[in-house]
ZADO-219594 format. One record per residue (C-alpha): x, y, z; chain; residue number from 1. Coordinates in nm, 4 decimals, decimal comma. Layout:
+----------+----------+----------+------+-------+
|        u |        v |        w | loti | margu |
+----------+----------+----------+------+-------+
|        X |        Y |        Z |    A |   NUM |
...
+----------+----------+----------+------+-------+
END
This chain:
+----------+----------+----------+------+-------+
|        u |        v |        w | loti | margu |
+----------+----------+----------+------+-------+
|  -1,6872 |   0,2702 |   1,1945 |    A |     1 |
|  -1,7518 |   0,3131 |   0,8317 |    A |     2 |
|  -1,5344 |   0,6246 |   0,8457 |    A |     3 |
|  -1,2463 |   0,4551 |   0,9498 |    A |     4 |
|  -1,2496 |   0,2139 |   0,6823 |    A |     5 |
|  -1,2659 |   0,5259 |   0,4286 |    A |     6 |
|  -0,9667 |   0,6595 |   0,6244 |    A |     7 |
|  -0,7804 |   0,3185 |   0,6732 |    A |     8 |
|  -0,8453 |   0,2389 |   0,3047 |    A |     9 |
|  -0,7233 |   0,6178 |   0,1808 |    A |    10 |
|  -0,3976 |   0,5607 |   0,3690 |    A |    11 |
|  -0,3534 |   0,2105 |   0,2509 |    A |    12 |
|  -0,3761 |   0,3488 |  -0,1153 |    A |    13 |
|  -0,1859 |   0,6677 |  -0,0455 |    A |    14 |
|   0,1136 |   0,4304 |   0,0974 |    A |    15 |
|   0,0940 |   0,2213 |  -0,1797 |    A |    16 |
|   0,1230 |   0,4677 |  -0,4210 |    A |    17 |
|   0,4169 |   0,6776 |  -0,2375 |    A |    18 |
|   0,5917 |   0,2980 |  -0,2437 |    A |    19 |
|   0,5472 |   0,2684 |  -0,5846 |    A |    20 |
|   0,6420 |   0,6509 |  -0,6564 |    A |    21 |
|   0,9320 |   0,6002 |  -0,4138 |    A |    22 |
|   1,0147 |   0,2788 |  -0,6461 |    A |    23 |
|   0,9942 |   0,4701 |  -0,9377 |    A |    24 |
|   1,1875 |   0,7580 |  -0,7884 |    A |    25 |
|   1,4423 |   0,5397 |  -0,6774 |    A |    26 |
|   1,5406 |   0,4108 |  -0,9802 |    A |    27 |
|   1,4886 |   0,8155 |  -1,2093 |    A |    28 |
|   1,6697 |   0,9982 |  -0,9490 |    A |    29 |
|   1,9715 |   0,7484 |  -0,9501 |    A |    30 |
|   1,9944 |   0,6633 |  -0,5758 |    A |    31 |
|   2,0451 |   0,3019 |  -0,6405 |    A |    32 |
|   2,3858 |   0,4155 |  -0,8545 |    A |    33 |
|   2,5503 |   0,3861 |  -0,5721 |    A |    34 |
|   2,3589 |   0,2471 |  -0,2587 |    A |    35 |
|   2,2281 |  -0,0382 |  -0,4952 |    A |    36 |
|   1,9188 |  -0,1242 |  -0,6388 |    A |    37 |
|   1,8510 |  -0,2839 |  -0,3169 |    A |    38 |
|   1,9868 |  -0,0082 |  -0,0977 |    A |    39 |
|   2,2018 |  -0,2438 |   0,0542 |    A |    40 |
|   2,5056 |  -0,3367 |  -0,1956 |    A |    41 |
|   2,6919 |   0,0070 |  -0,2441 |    A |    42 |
|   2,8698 |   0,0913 |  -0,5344 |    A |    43 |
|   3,1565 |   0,1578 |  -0,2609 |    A |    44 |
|   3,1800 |   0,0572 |   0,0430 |    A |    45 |
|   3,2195 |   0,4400 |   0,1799 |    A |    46 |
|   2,8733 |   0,4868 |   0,0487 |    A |    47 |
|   2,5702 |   0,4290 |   0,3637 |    A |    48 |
|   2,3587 |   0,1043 |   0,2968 |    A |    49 |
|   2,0456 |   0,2915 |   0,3657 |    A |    50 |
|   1,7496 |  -0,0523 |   0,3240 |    A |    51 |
|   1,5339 |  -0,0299 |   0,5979 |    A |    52 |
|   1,6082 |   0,3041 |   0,7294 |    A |    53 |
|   1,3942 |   0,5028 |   0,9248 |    A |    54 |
|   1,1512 |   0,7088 |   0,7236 |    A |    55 |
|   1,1637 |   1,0502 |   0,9083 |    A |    56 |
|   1,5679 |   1,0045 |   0,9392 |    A |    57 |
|   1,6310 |   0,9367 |   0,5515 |    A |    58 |
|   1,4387 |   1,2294 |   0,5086 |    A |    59 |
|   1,6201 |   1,4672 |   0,7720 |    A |    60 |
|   1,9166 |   1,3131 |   0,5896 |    A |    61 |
|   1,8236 |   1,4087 |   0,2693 |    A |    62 |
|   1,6890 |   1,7375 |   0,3622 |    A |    63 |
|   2,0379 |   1,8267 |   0,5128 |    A |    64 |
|   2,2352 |   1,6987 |   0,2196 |    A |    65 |
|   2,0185 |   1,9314 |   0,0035 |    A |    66 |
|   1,9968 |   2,2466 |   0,1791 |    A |    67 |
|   2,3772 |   2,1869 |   0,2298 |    A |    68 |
|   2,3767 |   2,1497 |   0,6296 |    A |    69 |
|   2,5142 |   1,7830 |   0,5572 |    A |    70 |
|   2,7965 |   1,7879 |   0,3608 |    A |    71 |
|   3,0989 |   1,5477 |   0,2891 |    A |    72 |
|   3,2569 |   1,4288 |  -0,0244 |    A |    73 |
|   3,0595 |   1,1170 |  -0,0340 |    A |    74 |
|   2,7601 |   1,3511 |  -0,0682 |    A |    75 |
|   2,8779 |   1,5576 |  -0,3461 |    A |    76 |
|   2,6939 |   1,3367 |  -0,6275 |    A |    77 |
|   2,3921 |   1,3553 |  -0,4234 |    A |    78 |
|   2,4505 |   1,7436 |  -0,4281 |    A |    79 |
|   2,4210 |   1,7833 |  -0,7868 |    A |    80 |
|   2,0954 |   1,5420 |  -0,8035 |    A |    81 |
|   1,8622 |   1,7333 |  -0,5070 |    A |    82 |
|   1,8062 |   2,0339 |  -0,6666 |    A |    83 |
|   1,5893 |   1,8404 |  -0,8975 |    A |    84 |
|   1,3868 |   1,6455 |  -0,6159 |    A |    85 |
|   1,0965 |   1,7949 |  -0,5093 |    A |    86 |
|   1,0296 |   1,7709 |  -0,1082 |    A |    87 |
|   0,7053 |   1,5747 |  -0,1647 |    A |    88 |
|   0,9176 |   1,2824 |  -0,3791 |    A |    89 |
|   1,1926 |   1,3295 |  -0,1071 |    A |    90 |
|   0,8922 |   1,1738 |   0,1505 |    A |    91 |
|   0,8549 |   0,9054 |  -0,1217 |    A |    92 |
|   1,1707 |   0,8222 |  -0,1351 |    A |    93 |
|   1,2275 |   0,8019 |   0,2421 |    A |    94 |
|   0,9265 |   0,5936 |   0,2803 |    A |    95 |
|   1,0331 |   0,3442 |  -0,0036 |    A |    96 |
|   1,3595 |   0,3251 |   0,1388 |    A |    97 |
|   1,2697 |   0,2448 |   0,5033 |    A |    98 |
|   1,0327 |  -0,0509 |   0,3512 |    A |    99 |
|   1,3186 |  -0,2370 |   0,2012 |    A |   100 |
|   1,4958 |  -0,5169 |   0,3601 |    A |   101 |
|   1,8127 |  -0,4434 |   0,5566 |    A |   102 |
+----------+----------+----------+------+-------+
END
């Protein structure tokens, strides 16, 4: 029992953190630009309203988008931001993401 409370606290404290990083990341990386600062007010209204998105989705999204597998015109600014975004603040930023409210 006492182990699980270890493990539920280290998640609860890893999660926070990777909210706050995602937060943080958010706002350094530019993303809210154009889906908003509350991912849900686009700059345009071509541009996804991504707030409460699935985590493992954003990310696949992402992912694509970077590698270059996703590709459209509306992804182009993204394009030129993801080479600087490591995978690990990718995760962060998927996870903040799907916590906000659609």
């Amino acid at each position: 029992m006492k182990s699980l409370l270890i493990m539920t606290l280290a998640f609860w404290t890893f999660t926070g953190e990777a909210l706050a990083n995602g937060a943080q990341l958010f706002r350094d990386k530019a993303c809210w630009t154009c889906h908003g600062k509350d991912g849900k007010t686009p700059l345009l209204p071509v541009y996804p309203k991504i707030a409460g998105q699935n985590a493992p989705y954003v990310e696949k999204q992402i992912q694509d988008i970077k590698s270059g597998a996703r590709g459209n015109a509306n992804s182009a600014a993204m394009q030129g931001i993801l080479p600087l975004v490591s995978n690990d603040e990718i995760k962060e930023l998927a996870e903040f993401i799907s916590k906000l409210k659609p």
